[in-house]
Backbone as a printed PyTorch tensor [residue, N CA C, xyz], in Angstrom:
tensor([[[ -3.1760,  29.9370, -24.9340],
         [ -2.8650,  29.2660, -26.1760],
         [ -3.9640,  28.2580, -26.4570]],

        [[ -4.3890,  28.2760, -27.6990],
         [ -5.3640,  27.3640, -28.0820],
         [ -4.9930,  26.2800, -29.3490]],

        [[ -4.9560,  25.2650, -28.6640],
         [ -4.7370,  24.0670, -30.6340],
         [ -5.5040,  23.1770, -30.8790]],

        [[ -5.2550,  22.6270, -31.6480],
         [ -6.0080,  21.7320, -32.5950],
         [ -5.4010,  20.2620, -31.9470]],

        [[ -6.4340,  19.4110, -30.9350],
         [ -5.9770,  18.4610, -31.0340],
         [ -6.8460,  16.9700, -30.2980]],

        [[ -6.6640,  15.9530, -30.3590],
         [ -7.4790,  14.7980, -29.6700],
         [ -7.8130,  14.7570, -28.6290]],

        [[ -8.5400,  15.1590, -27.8670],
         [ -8.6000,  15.6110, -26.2110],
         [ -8.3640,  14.5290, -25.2450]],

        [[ -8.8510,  13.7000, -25.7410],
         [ -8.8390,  12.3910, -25.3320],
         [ -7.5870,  12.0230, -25.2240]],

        [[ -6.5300,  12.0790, -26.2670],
         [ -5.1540,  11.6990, -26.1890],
         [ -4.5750,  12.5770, -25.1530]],

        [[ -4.8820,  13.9310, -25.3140],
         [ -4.2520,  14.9180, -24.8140],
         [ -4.4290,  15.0450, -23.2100]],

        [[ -5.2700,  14.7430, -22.6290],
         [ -5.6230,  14.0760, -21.7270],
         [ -4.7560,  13.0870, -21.0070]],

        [[ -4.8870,  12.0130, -21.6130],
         [ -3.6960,  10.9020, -21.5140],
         [ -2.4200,  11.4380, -21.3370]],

        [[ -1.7510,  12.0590, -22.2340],
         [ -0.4530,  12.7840, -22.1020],
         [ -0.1820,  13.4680, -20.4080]],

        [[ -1.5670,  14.1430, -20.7140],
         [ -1.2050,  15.0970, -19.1730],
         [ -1.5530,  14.4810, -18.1570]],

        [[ -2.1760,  13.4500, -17.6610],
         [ -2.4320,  12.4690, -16.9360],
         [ -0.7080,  11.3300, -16.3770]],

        [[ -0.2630,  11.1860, -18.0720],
         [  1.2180,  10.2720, -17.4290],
         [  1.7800,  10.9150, -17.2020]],

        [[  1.9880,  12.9080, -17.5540],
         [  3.2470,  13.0400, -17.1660],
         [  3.2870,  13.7090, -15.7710]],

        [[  1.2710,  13.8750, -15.2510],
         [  1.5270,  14.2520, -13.9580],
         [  1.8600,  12.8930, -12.9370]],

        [[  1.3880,  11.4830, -13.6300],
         [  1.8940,  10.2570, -12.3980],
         [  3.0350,  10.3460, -12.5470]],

        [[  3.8890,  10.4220, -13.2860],
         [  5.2360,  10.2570, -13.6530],
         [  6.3950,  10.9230, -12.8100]],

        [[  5.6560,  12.4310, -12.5530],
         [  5.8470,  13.2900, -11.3640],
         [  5.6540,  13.1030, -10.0750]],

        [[  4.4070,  12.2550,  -9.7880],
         [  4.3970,  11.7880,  -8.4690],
         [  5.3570,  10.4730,  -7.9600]],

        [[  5.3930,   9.6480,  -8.9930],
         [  6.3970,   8.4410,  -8.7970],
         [  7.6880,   9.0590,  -8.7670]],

        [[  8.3260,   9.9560,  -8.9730],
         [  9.6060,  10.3980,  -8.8020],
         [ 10.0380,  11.4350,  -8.2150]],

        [[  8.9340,  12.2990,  -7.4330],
         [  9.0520,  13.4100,  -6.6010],
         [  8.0210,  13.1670,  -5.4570]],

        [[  6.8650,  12.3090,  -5.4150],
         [  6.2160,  11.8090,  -4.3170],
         [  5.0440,  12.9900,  -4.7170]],

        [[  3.7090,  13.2550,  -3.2590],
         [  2.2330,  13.6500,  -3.6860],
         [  2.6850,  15.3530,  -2.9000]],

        [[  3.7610,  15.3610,  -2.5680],
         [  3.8740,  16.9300,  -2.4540],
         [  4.4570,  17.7030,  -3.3770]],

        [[  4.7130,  17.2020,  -5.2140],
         [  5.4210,  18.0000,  -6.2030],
         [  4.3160,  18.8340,  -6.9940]],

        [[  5.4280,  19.8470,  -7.1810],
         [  4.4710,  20.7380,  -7.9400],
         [  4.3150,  20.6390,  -9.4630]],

        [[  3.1920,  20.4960, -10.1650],
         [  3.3120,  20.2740, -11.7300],
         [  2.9510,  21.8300, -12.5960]],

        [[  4.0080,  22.2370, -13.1050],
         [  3.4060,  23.5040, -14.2110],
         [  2.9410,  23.2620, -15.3580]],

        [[  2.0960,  23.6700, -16.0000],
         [  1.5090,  23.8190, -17.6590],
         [  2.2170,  24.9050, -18.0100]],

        [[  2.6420,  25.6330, -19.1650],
         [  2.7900,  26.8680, -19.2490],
         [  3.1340,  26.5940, -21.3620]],

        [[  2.8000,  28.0340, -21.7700],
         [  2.5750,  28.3550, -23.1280],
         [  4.5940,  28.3130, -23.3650]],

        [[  5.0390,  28.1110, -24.7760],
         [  5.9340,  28.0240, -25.0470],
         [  5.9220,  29.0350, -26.8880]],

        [[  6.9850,  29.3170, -27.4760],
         [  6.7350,  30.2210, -28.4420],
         [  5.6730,  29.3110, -29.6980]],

        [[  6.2130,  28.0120, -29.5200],
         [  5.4840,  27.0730, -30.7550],
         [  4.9430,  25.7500, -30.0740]],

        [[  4.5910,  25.5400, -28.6680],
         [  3.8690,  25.0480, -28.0770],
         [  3.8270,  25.1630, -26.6890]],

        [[  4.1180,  23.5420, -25.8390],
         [  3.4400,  24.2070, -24.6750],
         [  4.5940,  23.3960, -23.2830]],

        [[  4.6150,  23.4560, -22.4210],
         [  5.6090,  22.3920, -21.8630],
         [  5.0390,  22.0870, -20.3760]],

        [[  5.3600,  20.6770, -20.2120],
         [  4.7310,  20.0560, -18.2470],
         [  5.8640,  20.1850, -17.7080]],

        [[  6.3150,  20.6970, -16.6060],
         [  7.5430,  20.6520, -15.5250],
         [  7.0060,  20.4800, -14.4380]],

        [[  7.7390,  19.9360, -13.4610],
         [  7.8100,  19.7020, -11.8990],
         [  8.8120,  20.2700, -11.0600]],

        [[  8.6330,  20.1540, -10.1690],
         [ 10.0340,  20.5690,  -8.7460],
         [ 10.4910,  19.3000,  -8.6240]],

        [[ 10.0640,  18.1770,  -9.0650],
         [ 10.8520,  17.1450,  -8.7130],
         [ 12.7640,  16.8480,  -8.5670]],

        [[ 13.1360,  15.7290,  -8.3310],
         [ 14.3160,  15.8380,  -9.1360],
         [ 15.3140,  15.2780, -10.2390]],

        [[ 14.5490,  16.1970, -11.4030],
         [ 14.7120,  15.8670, -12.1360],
         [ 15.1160,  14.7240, -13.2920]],

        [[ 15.5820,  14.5340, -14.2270],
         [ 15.9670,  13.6360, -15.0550],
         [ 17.7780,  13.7560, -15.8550]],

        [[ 18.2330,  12.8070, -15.0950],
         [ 19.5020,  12.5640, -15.2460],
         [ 19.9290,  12.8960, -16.6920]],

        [[ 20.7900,  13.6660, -17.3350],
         [ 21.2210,  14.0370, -18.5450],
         [ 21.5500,  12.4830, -19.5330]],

        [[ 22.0740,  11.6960, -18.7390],
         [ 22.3840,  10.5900, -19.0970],
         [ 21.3290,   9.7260, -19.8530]],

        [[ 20.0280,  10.0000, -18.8930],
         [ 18.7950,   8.7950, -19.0960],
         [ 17.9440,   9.3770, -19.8300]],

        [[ 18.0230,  10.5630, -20.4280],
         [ 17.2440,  11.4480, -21.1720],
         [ 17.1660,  10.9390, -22.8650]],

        [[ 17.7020,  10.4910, -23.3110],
         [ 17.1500,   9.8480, -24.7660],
         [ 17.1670,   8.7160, -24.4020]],

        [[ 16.7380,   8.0560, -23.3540],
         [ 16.1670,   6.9980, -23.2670],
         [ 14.5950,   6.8980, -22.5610]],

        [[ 14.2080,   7.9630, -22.1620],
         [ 13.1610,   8.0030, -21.1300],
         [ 11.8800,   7.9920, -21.7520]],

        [[ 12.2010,   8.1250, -23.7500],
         [ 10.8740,   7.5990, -23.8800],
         [ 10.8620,   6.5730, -24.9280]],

        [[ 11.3610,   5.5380, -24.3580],
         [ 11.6900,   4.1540, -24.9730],
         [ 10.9530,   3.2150, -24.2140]],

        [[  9.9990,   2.6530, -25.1640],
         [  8.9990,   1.6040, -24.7260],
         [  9.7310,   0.5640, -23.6270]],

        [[  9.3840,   0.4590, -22.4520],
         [  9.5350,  -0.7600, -21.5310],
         [ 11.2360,  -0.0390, -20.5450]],

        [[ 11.5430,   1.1930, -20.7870],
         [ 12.3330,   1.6780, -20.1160],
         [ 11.9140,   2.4090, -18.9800]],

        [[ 12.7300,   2.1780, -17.9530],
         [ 11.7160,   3.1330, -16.3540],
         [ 12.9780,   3.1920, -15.7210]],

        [[ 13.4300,   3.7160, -14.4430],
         [ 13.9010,   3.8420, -13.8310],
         [ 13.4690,   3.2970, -12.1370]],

        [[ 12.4030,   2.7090, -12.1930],
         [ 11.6790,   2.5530, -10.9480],
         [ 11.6040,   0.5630, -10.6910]],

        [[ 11.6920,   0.1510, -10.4040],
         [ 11.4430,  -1.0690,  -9.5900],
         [  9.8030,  -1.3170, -10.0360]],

        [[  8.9120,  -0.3980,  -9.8880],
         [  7.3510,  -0.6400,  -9.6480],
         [  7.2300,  -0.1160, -11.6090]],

        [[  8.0390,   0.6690, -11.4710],
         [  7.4590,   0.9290, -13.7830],
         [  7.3070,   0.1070, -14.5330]],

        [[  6.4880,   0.4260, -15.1910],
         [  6.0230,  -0.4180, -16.5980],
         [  7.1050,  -0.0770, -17.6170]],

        [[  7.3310,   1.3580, -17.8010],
         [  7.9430,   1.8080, -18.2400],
         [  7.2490,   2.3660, -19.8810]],

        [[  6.0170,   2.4090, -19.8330],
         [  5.2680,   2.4840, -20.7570],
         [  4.9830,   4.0780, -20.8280]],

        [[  4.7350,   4.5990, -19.7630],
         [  4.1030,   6.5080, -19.7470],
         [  4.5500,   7.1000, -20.3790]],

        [[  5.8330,   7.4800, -20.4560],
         [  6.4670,   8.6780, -21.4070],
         [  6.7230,   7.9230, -22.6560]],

        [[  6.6860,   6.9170, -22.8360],
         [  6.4860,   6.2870, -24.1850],
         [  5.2160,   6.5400, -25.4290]],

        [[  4.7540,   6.5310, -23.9500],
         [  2.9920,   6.8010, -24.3250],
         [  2.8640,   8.3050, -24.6900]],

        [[  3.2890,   9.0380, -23.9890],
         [  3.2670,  10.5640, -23.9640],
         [  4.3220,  10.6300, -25.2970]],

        [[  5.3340,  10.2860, -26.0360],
         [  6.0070,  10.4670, -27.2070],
         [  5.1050,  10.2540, -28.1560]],

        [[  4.6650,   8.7560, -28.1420],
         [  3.5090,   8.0720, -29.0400],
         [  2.5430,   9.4330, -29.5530]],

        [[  1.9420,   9.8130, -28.4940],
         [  1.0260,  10.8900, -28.6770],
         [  1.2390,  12.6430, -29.2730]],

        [[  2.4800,  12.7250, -28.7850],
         [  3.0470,  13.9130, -29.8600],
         [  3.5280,  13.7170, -30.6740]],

        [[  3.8620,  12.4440, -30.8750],
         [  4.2120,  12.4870, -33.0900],
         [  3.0340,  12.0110, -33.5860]],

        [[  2.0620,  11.2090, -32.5750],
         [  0.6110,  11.7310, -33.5560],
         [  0.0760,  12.9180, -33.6830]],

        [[  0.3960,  13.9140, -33.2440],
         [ -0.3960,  15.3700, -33.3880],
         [  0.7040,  15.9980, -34.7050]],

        [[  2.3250,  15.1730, -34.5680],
         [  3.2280,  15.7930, -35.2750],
         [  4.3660,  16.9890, -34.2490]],

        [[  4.0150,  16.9700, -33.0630],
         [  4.9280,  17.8680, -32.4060],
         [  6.1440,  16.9130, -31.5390]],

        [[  7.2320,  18.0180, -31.9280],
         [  8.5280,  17.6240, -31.0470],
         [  8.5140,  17.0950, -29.6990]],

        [[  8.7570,  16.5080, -28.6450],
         [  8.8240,  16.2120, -27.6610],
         [ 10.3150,  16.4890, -27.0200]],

        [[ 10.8420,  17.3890, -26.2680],
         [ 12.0990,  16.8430, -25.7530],
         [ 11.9820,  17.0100, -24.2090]],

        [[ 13.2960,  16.9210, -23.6600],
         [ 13.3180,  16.6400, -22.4180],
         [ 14.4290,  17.9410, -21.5350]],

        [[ 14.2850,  18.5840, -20.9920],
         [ 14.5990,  19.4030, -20.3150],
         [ 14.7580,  19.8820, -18.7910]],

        [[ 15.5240,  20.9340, -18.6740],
         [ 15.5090,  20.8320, -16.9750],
         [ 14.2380,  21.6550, -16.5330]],

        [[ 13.7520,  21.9970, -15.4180],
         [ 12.8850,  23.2480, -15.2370],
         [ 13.3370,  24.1850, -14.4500]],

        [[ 12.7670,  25.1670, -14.5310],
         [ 13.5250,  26.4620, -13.6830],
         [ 13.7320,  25.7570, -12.0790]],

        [[ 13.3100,  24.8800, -11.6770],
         [ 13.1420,  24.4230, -10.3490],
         [ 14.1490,  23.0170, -10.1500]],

        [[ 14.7520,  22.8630, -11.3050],
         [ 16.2960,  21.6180, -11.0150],
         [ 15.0620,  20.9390, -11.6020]],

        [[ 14.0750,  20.4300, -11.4550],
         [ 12.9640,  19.3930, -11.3730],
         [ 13.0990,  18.8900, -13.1910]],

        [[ 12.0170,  18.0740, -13.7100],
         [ 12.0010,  17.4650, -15.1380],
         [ 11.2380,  18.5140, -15.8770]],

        [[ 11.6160,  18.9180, -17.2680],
         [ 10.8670,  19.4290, -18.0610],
         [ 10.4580,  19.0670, -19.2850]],

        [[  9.2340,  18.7240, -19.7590],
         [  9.1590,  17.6810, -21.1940],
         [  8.5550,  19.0310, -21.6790]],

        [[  9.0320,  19.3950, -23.0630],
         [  8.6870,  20.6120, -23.8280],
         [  7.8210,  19.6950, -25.5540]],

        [[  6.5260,  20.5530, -25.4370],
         [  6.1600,  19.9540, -26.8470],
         [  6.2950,  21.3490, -27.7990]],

        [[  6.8890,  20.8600, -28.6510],
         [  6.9570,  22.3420, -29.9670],
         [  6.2120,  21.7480, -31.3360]],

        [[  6.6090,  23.0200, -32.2170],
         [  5.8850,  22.2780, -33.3810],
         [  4.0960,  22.2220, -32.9660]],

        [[  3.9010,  22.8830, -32.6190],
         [  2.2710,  22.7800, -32.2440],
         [  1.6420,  23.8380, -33.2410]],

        [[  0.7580,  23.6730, -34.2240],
         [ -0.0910,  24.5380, -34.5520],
         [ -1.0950,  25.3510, -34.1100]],

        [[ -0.4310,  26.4890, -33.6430],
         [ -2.0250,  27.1790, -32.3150],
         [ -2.7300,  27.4130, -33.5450]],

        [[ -4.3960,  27.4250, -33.2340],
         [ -5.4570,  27.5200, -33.4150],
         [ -5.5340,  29.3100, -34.0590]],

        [[ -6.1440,  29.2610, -35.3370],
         [ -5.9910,  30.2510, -36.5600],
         [ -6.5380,  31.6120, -35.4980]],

        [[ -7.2550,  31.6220, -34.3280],
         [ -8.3830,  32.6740, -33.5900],
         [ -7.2820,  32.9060, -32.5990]],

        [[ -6.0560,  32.1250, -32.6550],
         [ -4.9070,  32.4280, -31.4580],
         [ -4.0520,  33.2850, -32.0450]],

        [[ -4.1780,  33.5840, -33.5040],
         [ -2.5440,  34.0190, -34.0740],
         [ -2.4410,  35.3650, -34.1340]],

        [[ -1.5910,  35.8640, -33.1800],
         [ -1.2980,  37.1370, -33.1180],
         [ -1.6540,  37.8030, -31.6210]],

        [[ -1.9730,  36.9920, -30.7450],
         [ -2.5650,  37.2590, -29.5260],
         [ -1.2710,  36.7030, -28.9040]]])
């Protein structure tokens, strides 16, 4: 899958949501990328994100950790409603966290592949 987008931001995104993974599953979790029908989604084996704390997890200055800022997935929201794509929060095939971005415009040389 190919899109249109700030690399630099995009970057950032995939950067907090792989620390985000290590602070809550430790340096032996596994992180997936993988293509989605209208974008793209990060999951872990971690364990997971409580159904409860899930529309809150990307609320500026909210964390679950003692050591959080609570700023990352805030940051990572920030950054998909600047591109304009959905953000939600999900389980992964592995119990672990799944943040799904949709709403992504693949790239005009992607469509139909």
């Amino acid at each position: 899958m190919e899109f249109e987008a700030d690399s630099g931001r995009v970057r950032q995104l995939l950067e907090n949501l792989f620390a985000n993974a290590v602070t809550h599953a430790g340096t032996d979790v596994t992180v997936t990328v993988g293509t989605l029908t209208n974008g793209f989604f990060v999951s872990d084996d971690g364990p997971g994100i409580d159904p409860v704390e899930r529309d809150q997890i990307f609320t500026d200055g909210y964390t679950s950790t003692r050591s959080g800022t609570g700023f990352g997935l805030s940051i990572v929201k920030q950054i998909a409603d600047a591109h304009d794509w959905d953000a939600t929060i999900a389980e992964s095939p592995s119990d672990g966290a799944q943040i799904e971005f949709t709403s992504v415009s693949v790239a005009s040389s992607q469509m139909g592949n």
